[in-house]
N, C-alpha and C positions, 0 to 999 in steps of 0.2 A: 370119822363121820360124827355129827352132830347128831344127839337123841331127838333135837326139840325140830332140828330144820323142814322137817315135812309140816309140821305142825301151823298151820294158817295162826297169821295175828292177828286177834281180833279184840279190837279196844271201844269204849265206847265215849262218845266224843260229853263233854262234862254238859250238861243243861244251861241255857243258857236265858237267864233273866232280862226283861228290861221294862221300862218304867208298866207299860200295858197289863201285866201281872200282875203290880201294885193297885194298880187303879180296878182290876179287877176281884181282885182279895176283899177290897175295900165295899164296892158294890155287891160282891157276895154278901157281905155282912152287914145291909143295910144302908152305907152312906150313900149320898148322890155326890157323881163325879162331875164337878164343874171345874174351870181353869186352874182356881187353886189348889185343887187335890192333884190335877193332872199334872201342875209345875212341882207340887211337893215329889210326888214319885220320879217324876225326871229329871230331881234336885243328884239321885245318887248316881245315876246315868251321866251325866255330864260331869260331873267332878269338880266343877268352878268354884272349889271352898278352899281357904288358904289350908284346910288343915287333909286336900286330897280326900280319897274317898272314906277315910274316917269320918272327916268333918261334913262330907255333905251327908252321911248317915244320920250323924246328930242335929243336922237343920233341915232331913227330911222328917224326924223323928220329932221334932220342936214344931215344926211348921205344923206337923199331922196333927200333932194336939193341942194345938192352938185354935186350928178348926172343930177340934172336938170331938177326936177322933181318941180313943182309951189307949191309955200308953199297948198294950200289949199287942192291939192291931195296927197301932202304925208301927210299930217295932218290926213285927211281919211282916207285914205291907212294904217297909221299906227294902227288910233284906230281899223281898223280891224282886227289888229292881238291880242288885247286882250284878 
């Protein structure tokens, strides 16, 4: 007999991001969300960067502060859209 087999599995399924979390991180902290902020955050959601979702981390992370957006909230901002 098994100790654990009565034992219910209970797991919890991982959170899951995407670009709306970005764009709202963003808006929390003061920026206005227009086209370009909405495309930076759905830069890492889509993954169309040669370098996969590394590289589109680092050209939603470039694009964010290009707009002028402080390195440390778009850093945030972008891992939110994971």
């Amino acid at each position: 007999m098994l100790a654990g087999a009565a034992l219910p599995l209970v797991a919890t399924a991982p959170a899951h991001a995407d670009p709306k979390h970005c764009a709202s991180y963003l808006h929390a902290h003061g920026y206005v969300i227009g086209p370009k902020v909405a495309g930076a955050c759905a830069m890492v959601a889509m993954e169309h960067t040669p370098g996969g979702k590394a590289g589109a981390m680092t050209d939603c992370n470039l694009y964010l502060f290009t707009l002028g957006v402080k390195g440390d909230e778009a850093s945030t901002a972008c891992q939110l859209s994971l």
